[in-house]
C-alpha positions in Angstrom: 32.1 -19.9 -0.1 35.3 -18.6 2.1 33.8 -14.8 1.1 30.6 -16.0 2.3 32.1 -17.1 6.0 34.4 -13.9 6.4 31.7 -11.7 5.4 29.2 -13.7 8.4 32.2 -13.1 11.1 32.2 -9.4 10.0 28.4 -8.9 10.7 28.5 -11.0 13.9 28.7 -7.4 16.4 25.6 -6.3 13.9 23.7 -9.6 14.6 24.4 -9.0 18.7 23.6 -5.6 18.2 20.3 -6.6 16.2 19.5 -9.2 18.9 19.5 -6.6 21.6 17.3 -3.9 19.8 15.0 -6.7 19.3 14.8 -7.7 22.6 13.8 -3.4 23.4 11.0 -3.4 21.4 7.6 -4.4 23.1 5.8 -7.4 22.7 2.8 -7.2 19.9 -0.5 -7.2 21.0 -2.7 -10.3 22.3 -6.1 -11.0 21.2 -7.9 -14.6 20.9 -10.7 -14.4 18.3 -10.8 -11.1 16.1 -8.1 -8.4 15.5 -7.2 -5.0 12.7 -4.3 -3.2 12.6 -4.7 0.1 10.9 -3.0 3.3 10.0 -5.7 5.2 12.9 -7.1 3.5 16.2 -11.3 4.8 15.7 -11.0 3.2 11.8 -9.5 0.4 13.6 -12.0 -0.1 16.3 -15.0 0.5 13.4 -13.7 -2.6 12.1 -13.7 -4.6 15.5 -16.8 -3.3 15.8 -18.2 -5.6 13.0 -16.8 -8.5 14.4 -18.1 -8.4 17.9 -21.5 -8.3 15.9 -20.6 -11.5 14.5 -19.5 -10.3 11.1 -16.8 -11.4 9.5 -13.2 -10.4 7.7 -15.0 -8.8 5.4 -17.1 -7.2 6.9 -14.7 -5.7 9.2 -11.9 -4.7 6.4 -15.2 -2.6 4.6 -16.0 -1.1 7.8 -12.8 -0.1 8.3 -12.1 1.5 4.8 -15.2 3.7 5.1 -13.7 4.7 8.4 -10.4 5.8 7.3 -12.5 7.8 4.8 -13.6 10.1 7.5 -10.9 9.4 10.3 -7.9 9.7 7.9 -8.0 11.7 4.9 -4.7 12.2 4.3 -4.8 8.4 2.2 -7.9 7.2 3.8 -10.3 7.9 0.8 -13.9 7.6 -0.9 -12.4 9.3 -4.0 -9.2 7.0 -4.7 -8.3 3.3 -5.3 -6.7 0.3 -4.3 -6.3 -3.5 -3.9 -7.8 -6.3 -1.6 -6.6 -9.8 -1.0 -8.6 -12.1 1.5 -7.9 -15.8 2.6 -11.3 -17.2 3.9 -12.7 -20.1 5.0 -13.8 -22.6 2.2 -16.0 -24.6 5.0 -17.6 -21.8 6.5 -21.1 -22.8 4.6 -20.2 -26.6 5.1 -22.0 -28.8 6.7 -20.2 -30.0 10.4 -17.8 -32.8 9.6 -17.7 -32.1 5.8 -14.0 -32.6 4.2 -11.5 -29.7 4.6 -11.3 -27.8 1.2 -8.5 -25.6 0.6 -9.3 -21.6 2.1 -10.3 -19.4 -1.1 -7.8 -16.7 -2.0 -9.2 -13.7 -3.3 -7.2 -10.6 -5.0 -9.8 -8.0 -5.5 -8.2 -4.7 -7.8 -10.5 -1.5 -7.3 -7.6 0.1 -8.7 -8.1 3.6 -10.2 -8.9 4.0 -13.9 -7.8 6.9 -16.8 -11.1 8.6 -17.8 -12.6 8.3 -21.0 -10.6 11.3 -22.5 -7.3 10.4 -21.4 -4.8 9.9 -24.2 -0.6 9.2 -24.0 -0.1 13.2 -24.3 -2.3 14.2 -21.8 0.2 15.4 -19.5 2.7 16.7 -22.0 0.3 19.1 -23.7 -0.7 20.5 -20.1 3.2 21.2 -19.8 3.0 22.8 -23.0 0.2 24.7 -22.2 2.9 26.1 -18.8 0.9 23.7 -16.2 3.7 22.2 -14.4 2.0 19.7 -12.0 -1.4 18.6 -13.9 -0.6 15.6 -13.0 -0.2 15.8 -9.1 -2.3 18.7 -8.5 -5.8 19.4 -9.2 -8.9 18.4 -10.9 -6.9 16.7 -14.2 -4.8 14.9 -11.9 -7.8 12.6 -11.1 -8.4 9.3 -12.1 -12.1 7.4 -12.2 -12.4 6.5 -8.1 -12.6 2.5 -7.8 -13.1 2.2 -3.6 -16.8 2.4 -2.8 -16.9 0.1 -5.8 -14.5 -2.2 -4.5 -15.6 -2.2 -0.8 -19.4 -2.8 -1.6 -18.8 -5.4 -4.3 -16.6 -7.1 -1.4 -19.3 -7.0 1.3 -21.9 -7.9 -1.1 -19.8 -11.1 -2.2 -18.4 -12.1 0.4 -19.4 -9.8 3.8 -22.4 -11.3 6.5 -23.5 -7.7 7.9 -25.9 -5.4 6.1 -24.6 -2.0 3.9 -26.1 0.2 6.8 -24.5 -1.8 10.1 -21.3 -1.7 8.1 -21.2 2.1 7.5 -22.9 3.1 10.3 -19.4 3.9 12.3 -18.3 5.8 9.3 -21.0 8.0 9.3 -21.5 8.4 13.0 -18.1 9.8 12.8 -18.1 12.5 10.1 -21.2 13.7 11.7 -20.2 13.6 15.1 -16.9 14.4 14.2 -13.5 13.9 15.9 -10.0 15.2 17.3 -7.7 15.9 14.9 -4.7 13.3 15.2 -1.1 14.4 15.8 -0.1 13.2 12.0 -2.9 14.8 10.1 -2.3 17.9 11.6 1.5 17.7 10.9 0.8 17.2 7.6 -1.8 20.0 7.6 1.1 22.0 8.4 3.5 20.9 5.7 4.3 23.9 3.0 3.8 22.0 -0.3 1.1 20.5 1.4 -0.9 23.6 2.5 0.0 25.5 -0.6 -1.5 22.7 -2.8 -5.2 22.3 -0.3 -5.5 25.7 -0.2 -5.5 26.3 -3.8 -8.9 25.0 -3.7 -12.4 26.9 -2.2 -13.7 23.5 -0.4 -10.6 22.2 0.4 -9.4 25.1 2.2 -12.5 25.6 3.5 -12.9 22.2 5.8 -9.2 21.7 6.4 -8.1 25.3 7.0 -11.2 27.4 8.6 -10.3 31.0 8.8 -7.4 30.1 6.8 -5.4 28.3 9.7 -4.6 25.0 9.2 -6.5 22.4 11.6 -4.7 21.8 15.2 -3.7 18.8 17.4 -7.1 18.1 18.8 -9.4 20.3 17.1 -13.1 18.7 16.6 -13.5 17.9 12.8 -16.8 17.5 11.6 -17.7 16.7 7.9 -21.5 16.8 7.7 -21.4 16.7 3.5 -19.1 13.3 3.9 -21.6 11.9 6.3 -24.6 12.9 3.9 -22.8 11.1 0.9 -22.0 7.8 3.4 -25.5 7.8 3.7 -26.5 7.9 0.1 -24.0 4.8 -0.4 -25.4 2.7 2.8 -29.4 3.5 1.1 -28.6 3.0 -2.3 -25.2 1.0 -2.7 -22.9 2.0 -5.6 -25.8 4.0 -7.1 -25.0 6.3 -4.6 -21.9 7.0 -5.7 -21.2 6.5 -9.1 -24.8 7.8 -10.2 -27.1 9.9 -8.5 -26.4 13.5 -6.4 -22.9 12.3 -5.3 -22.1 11.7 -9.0 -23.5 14.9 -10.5 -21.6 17.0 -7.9 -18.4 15.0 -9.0 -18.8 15.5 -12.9 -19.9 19.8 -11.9 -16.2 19.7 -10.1 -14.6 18.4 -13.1 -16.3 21.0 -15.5 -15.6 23.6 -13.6 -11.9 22.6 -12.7 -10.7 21.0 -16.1 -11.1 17.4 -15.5 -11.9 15.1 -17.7 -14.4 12.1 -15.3 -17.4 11.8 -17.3 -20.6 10.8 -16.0 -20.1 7.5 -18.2 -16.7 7.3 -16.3 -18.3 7.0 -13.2 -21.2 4.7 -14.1 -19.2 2.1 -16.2 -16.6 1.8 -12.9 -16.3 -2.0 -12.2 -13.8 -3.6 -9.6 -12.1 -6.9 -10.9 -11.5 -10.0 -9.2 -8.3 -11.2 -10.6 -6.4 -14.8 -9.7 -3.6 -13.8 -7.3 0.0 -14.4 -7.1 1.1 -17.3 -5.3 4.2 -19.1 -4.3 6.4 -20.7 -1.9 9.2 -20.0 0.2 10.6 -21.8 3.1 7.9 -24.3 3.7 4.9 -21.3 3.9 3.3 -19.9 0.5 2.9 -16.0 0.1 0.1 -15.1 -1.7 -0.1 -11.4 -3.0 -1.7 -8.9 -5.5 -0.8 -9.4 -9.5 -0.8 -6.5 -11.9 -1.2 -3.8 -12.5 0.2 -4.4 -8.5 3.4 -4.6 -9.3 4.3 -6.0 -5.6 3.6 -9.4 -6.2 5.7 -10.3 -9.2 8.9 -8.1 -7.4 8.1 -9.7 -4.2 8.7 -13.1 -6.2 11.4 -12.0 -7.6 13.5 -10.8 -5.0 12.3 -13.7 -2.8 13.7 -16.2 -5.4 16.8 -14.2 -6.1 17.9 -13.9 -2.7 17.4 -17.5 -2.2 20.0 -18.4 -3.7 22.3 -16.7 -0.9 22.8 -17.3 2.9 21.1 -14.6 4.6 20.3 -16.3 7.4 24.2 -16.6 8.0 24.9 -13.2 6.9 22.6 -12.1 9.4 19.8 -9.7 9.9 20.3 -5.8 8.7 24.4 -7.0 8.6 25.8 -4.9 5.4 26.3 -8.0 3.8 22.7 -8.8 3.6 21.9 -5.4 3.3 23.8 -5.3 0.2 22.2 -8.6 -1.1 19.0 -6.7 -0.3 19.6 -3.7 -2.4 20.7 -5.8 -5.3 17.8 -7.6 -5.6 15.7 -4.6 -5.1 17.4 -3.1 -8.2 17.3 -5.7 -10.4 13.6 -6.7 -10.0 12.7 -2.5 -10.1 14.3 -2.4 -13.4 11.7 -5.6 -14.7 9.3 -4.1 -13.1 9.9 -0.1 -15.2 10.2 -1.9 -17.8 7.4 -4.9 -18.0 4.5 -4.5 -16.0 1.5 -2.5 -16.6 -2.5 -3.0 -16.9 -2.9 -6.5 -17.8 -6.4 -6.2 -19.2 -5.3 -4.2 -22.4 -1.7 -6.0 -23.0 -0.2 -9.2 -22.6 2.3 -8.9 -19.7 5.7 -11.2 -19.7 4.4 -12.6 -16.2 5.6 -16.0 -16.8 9.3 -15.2 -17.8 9.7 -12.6 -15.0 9.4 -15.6 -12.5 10.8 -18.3 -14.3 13.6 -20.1 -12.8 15.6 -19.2 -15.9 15.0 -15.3 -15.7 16.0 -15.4 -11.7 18.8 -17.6 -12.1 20.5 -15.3 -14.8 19.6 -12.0 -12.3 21.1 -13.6 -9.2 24.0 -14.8 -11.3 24.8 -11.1 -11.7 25.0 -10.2 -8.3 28.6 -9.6 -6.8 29.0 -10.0 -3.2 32.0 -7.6 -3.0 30.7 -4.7 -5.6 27.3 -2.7 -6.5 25.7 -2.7 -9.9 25.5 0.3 -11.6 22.0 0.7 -12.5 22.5 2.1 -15.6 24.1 -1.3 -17.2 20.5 -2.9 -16.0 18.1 0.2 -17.9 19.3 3.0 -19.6 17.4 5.7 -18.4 18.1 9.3 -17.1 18.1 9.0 -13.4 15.6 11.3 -11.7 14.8 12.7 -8.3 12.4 10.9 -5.9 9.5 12.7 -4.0 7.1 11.8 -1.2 4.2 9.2 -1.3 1.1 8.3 1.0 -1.2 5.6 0.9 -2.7 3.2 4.2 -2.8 -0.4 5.1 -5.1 -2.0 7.4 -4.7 -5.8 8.0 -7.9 -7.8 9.5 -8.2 -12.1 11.1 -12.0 -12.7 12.3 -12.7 -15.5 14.5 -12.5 -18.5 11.9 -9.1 -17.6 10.6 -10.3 -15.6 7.2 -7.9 -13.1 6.3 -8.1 -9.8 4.7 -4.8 -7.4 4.0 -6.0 -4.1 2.2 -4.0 -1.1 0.8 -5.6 1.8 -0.4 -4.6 5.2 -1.6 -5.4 8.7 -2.9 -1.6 8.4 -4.2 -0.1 11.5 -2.9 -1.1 12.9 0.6 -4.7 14.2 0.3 -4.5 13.2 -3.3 -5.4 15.9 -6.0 -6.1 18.2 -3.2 -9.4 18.9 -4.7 -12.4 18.1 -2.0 -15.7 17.6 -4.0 -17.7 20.6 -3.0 -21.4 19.1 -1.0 -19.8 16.0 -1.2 -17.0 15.8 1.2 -14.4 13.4 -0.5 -11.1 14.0 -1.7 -10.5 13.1 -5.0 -7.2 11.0 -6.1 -4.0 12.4 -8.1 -3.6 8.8 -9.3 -2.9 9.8 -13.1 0.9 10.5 -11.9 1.0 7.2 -11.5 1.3 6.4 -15.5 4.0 7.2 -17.4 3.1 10.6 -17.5 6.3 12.2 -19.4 8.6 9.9 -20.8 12.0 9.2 -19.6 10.5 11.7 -16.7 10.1 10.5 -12.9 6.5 10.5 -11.0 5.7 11.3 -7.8 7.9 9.0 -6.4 10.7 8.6 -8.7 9.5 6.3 -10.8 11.0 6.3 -14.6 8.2 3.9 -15.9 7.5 2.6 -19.4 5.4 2.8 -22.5 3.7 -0.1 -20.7 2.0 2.0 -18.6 1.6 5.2 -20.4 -2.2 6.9 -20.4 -4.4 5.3 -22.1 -8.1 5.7 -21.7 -9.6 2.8 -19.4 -6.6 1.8 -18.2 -5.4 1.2 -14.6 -1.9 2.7 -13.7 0.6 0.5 -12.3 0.9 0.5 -8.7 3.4 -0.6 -6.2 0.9 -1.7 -3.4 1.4 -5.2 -2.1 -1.3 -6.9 0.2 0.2 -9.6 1.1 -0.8 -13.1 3.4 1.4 -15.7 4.3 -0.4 -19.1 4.8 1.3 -22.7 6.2 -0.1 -25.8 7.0 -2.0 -24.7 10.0 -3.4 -21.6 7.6 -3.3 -18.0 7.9 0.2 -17.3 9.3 0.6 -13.6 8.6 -1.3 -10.9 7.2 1.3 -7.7 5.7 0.7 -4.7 4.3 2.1 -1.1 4.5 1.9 2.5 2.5 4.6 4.1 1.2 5.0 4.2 -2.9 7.5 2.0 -4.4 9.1 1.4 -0.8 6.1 -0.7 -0.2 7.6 -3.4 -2.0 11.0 -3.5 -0.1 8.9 -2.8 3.4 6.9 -6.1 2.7 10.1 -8.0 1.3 11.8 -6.9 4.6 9.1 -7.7 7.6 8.8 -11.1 5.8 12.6 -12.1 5.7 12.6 -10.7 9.6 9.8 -13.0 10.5 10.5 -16.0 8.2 14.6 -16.1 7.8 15.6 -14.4 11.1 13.3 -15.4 13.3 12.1 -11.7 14.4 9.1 -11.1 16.7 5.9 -9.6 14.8 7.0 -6.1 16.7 10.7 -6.5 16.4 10.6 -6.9 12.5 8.0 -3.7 12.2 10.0 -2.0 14.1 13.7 -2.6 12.6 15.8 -0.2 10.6 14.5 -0.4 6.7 16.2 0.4 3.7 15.1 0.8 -0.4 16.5 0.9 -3.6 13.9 0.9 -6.7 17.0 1.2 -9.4 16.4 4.6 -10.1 17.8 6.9 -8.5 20.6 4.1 -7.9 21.2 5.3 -4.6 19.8 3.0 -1.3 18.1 5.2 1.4 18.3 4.1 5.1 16.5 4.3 7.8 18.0 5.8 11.0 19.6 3.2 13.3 21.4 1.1 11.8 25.0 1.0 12.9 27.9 3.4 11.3 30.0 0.1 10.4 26.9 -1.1 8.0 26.7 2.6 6.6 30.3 1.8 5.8 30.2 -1.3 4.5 27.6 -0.5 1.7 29.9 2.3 0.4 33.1 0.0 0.3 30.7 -2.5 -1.9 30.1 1.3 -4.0 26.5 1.8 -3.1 25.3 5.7 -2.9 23.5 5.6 0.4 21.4 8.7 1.9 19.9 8.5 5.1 15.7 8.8 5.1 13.9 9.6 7.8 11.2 7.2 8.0 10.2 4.3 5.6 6.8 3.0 5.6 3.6 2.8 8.3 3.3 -1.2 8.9 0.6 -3.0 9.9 0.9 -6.5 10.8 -1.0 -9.6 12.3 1.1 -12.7 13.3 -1.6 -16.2 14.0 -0.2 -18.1 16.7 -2.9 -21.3 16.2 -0.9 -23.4 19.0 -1.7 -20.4 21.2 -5.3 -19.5 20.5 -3.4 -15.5 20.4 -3.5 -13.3 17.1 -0.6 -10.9 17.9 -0.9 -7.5 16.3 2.0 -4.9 15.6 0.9 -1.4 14.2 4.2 0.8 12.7 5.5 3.0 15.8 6.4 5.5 12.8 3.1 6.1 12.0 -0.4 6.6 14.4 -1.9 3.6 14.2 -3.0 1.0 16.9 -3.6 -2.7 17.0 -7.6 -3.6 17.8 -9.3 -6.8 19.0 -10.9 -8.9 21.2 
């Protein structure tokens, strides 16, 4: 415990310093009865837009999604995946004065799926055949899109507004169209980026007219977007997975090399699966399962760091930063190794967050010394790319809930746009284990566990999470960002939960991530030199990164009758309500 105290009094300029960057941020945003956050202000305000009508979470989160379709297609998608988790009211049918039932907790996975034709060599024999980047790039790349399934089976089950007042801001705004944002454009921009969209006719065609990519402010309309929006508000998922919208999809494939079938398409279904749930510190988290991978790491490191005195340590002190990156690496290397699909294997789920499993990890941790990664899982270590994927977070008027995450995987996906269509398709099949012993997209050295199989979902890292107490909805979490989603979340809860950081303040603060491999931690800018130093002394590899994560966050204040709303100041989002 004396090595405990010393190393509190060492981080006590870190913890002033922290306190007064805290106190510089501005205060989140104030609204009484409705609020989103997103990743882009008009996808936010499609989703406010539902609630002033009356409609609910639900209603708001689909009408946002659809949105960020049009508004935001560098992650924003019809063509890709992802998760949804919702808290909502259990009394909201009841009858006035009827008992208080416990809110229902809902973890919806629209997750991608392998087509049909995929098999565990998929990717190698391309690279035999000289193809380099099948897997990230172009029409093989694409996995069987699970969003307009997901969104529509979640207004259908749970939404109040009709298909056609939920879309209808989606579609008014790919046929109207709309300025080009700073961050799509800078993206547009990017090298790899433009290299990759222009390989393709109708890619290059919407995004880079006259082969120039699109500016700051230029007017984007996407007529064949709006024309397949319309086909899914008239005829629901028949709209998309059968149908003109379908046959255009399965023409793309056959002429590009991909393997979506027209059976892929039509036997798509979304799954509601029982979510992960715990507590912490007198609140319970409740988050996505596999194949999210966020929930059962978030556990994890929760539990293992636990068993140390943060709080004393301080916030973003190197101490705790240390503490931080050992339980990153620890429940990463569980995570490579254990978690996959869970509808075609039986996944270790209970030992991974058994007392016993996360006593023997945290009993491992020194406070004075790094792990080597390689003692934890001997793998070659790679070299990490970029990721993108968006967040929105939504709290209607009777305290339901909704945090969703949802991704093309890389930025604009497979780079293929569906010609007549209007939708970018997702490079989702990088996130198998694609090559053995080989790192994805991100950096990722995954398992046979999640190797391609036909059917199944790849793991993902996205983590939706809501915090509930006994008052109910308490937080609603969620950011993009690959594997440094998990850490992001872990971070802005400990801020808001341990250290007693405003919603703003914890968004905003320095982040770091270690995902084991490569067993380096990369830091955000501002952090202090002396914390820089103390993580090398304890033998960490550390590498400045230039930005971690896009966060999107709403804070309840009941005792208030305020929501307050804090949208990432790294990415372009806003905070919308009412």
């Amino acid at each position: 415990m004396l090595d405990l105290r010393v190393l509190a009094w060492l981080s006590a300029v870190w913890i002033v310093f922290a306190g007064r960057a805290a106190g510089a941020d501005p205060p989140a945003v104030e609204t009484k009865h409705g609020m989103v956050v997103a990743a882009e202000p008009l996808a936010a305000e499609a989703g406010v837009e539902m609630l002033r009508r009356g409609g609910n979470a639900i209603d708001a989160a689909v009408a946002t999604g659809f949105a960020l379709a049009v508004t935001y297609p560098v992650a924003g998608n019809l063509g890709g995946g992802g998760f949804l988790l919702a808290v909502l009211p259990a009394n909201a049918e009841e009858p006035e004065g009827a008992p208080a039932r416990e809110p229902r907790r809902i973890a919806l996975d629209f997750r991608e799926t392998a087509p049909a034709l995929a098999h565990p060599r998929l990717f190698v024999e391309a690279k035999e055949r000289g193809v380099e980047s099948a897997s990230t790039l172009g029409h093989l790349a694409a996995g069987v899109p699970g969003s307009v399934a997901g969104l529509l089976h979640a207004l259908e089950q749970w939404g109040s507004l009709d298909r056609a007042t939920v879309l209808a801001p989606a579609i008014r705004l790919a046929h109207e169209g709309f300025a080009v944002p700073r961050r799509t454009a800078d993206f547009l921009r990017d090298p790899d980026i433009a290299a990759g969209m222009r390989s393709f006719e109708s890619t290059a065609d919407l995004f880079y007219p006259g082969g120039e990519p699109l500016a700051e402010g230029a007017l984007l309309r996407q007529p064949d977007l709006a024309r397949t929006l319309e086909r899914i508000a008239t005829q629901g998922r028949s709209g998309f997975y059968s149908g003109e919208t379908a046959e255009r999809i399965v023409a793309e494939m056959a002429r590009g090399g991909g393997i979506v079938s027209r059976s892929d398409l039509l036997e798509y279904q979304p799954v509601e699966r029982p979510p992960i749930e715990f507590a912490f510190h007198g609140v319970r988290l409740v988050t996505m399962p596999p194949p999210s991978s966020g929930g059962v790491c978030l556990q994890q490191m929760l539990a293992i760091l636990d068993r140390f005195p943060l709080r004393e340590l301080g916030h973003n002190s190197s101490a705790t930063l240390h503490l931080l990156a050992e339980a990153m690496r620890r429940s990463f290397a569980d995570r490579n190794r254990f978690l996959g699909d869970p509808d075609d294997q039986a996944l270790p789920l209970a030992e991974l967050r058994s007392a016993r499993r996360l006593d023997a990890l945290a009993s491992t941790i020194r406070l004075d010394l790094a792990t080597p990664s390689e003692t934890l899982l001997d793998t070659p270590l790679p070299s990490p790319e970029g990721e993108q994927t968006t967040h929105y977070s939504v709290v209607d008027a009777w305290g339901g809930a909704v945090s969703v995450t949802t991704t093309l995987n890389g930025a604009f996906g497979s780079k293929v746009l569906v010609p007549g269509a209007g939708f970018l398709l997702n490079n989702e099949m990088d996130d198998f284990t694609t090559h053995p012993g080989q790192p994805n997209l991100y950096g990722l050295v995954q398992g046979a566990v999640n190797d391609v199989r036909a059917g199944r979902r790849p793991l993902s890292s996205m983590t939706p999470t809501i915090v509930l107490d006994d008052r109910g909805v308490r937080h609603v979490l969620g950011t993009p960002g690959g594997p440094t989603i998990i850490t992001n979340v872990l971070q802005v809860f400990l801020a808001l939960e341990v250290f007693d950081l405003e919603p703003q303040a914890a968004v905003n603060s320095p982040k770091i991530h270690h995902q084991c491999l490569p067993d380096r931690i990369d830091i955000e800018p501002g952090l202090p030199l002396d914390v820089w130093d103390g993580l090398r002394r304890r033998g960490h590899a550390v590498r400045e990164r230039e930005s971690i994560g896009d966060f999107q966050l709403i804070s309840r204040r009941p005792e208030r009758g305020l929501l307050l709303g804090a949208s990432d100041p790294r990415g372009g989002g806003a905070v919308r309500g009412y």
